[in-house]
C-alpha positions in Angstrom: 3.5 13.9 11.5 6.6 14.7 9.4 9.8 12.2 9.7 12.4 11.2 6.7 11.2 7.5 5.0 13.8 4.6 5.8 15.4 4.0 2.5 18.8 4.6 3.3 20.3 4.2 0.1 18.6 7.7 -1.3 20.8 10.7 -1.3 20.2 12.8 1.4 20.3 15.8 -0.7 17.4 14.5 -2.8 15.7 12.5 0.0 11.8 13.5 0.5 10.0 14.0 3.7 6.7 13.2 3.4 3.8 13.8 5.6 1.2 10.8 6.2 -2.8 11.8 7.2 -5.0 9.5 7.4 -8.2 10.3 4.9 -11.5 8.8 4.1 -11.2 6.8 1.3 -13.8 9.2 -1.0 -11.1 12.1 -0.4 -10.5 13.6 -3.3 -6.7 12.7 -3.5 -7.3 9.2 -2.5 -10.0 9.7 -5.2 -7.4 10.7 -7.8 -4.4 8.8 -6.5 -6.4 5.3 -6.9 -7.6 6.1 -10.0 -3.8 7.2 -11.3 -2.9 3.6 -10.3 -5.9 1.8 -12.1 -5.3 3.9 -14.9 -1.2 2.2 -14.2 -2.2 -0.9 -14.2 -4.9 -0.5 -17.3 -1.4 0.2 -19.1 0.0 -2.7 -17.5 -2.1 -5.7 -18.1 -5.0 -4.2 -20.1 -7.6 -4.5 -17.5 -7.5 -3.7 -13.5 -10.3 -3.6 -10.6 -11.9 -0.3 -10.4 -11.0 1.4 -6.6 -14.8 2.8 -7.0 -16.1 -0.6 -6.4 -14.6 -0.7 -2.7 -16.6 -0.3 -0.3 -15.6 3.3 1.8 -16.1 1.5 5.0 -13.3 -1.1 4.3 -11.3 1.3 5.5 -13.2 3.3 8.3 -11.0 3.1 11.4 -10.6 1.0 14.2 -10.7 -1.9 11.8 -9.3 0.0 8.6 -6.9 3.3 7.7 -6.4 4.5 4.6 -3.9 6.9 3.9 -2.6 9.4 1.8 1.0 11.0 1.7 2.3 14.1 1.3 5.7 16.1 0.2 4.8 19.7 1.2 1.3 20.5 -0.3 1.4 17.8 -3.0 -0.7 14.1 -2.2 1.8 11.9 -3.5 0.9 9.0 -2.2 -1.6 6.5 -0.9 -2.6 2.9 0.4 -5.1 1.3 3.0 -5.2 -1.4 5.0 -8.3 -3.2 6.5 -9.1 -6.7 8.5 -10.0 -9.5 6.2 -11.0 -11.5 9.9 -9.8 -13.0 12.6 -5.6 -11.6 12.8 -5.6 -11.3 9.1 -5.3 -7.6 7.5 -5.0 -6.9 4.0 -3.6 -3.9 2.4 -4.4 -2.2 -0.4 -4.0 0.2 -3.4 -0.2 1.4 -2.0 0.9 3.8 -4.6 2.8 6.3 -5.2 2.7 9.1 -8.1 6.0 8.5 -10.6 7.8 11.9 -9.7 7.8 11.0 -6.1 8.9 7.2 -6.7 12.9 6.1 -5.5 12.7 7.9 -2.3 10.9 5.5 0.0 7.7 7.0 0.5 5.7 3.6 -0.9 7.7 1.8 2.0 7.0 4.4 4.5 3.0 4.0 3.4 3.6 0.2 4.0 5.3 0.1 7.4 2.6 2.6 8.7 0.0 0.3 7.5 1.9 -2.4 9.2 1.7 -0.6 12.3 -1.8 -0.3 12.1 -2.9 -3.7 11.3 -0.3 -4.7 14.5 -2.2 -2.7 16.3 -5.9 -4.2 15.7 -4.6 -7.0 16.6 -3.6 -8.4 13.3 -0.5 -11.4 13.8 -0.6 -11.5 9.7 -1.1 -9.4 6.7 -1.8 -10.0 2.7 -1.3 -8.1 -0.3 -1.6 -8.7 -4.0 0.6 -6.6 -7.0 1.0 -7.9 -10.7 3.6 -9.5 -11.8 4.9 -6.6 -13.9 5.0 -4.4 -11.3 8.6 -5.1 -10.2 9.1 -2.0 -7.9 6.1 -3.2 -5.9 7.2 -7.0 -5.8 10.8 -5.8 -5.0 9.6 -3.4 -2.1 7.4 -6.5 -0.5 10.3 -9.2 -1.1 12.7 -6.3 0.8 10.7 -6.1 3.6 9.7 -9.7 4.4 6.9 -10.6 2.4 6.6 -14.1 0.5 4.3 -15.6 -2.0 1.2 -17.5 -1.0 -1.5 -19.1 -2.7 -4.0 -16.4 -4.2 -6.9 -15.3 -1.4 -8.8 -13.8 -4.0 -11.4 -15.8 -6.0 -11.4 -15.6 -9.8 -7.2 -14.4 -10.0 -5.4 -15.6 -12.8 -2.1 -16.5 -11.4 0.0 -15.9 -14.4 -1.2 -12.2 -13.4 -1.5 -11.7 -9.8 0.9 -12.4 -7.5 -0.3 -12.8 -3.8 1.7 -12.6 -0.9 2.7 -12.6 3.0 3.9 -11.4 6.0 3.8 -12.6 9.5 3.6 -9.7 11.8 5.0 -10.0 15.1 7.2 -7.9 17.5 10.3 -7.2 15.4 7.7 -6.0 12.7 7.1 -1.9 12.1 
């Protein structure tokens, strides 16, 4: 499945078109892409959750996806997204490799999660970035997400930020 991202504002003559597979979570890009953010957000804050430690199965379909993105050959990209419970999802370890960043591919990942979550009958869906990671918090805030008390025990808030989105029937 090959179609152009939705960030209109990139210049059509630099504009990517990624693929997106879906990929167990051991894959060895997801393998490598998760560990690229961690070692991201080790830079970041000096510490960060080791992708290792999630369970595979979080993200085994019907109730979880995780996927990976690609421009030509190249993995360039990943997330997941799996049900917390009830019509809750939660996604999870959305990024995308710095050469391949500005050209819409994270929100591509994120509506494609979306869709999946819609579609196992999730009505909302939580994520968590750091508060240093301003692309991340500007890509959530751009496409409707808002800050909610922290659904993870043991977060330091002046870390972690937390947030929302109600998904409905104008969402992906």
């Amino acid at each position: 499945m090959t179609s152009k991202p939705t960030a209109p504002d990139a210049p059509v003559a630099i504009r990517l078109t990624p693929s997106v597979t879906a990929a167990p979570y051991g894959h060895p890009d997801a393998r490598r892409l998760t560990q690229a953010l961690r070692a991201e957000q080790l830079g970041l804050y000096g510490f960060a959750d080791d992708p290792a430690t999630t369970p595979e199965a979080d993200f085994e379909p019907p109730h979880g996806l995780f996927l990976i993105a690609h421009v030509g050959e190249e993995a360039v990209g990943c997330g997941g997204v799996r049900l917390l419970g009830g019509h809750t999802a939660e996604i999870k370890r959305i990024y995308v490799s710095g050469e391949a960043r500005g050209h819409g591919i994270g929100r591509y990942l994120l509506e494609h999660l979306e869709r999946h979550a819609v579609s196992c009958g999730a009505t909302r869906v939580m994520l968590e970035t750091g508060r240093r990671n301003t692309a991340a918090l500007a890509l959530y805030h751009r496409t409707g997400y808002l800050p909610c008390p922290s659904y993870v025990a043991g977060r330091d808030h002046q870390v972690n930020r937390a947030m929302t989105k109600s998904l409905g029937s104008s969402s992906p």
